[in-house]
N, C-alpha and C positions, 0 to 999 in steps of 0.2 A: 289358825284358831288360837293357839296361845301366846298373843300378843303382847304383854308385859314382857320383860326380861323375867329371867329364871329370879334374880334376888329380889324384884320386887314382887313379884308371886310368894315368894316361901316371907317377906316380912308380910304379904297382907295376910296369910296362912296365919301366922302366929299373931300377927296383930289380932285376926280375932277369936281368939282365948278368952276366956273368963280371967279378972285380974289373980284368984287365984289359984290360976292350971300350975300345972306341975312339966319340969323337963321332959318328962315319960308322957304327958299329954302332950307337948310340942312335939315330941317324936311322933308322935300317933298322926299325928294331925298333917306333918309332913310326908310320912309315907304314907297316909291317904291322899294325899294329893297327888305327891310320885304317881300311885298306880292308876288314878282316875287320868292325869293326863297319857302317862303310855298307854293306856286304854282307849284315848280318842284318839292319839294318834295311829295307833291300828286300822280303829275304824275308818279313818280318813285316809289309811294306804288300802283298802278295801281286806281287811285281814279279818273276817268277821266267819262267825260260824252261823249258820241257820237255826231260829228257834225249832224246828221241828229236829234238829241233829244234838241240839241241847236235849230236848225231852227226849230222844232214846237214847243218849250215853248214859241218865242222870233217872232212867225208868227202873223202879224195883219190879 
């Protein structure tokens, strides 16, 4: 699923910034990415939790 190389994934990350983000928005924006890709690859090793076991861990 995630076909690019890792360095052209993290330049199109930053390429699309607003011209004036800040380092700490680059940051942000990369470990948003980080965790949305380990997050598909979870899914895609079948490492998923069921919505009904989300709604009772996460039940007041």
């Amino acid at each position: 699923m995630l076909a690019a190389p890792l360095k052209q994934r993290i330049l199109d990350a930053v390429d699309g910034l607003p011209a004036d983000a800040t380092i700490e928005d680059a940051i942000e924006r990369l470990v948003f990415v980080a965790k949305v890709e380990r997050g598909l690859t979870q899914a895609e090793a079948g490492q998923l939790i069921p919505h009904a076991e989300i709604v009772k861990r996460y039940a007041r």
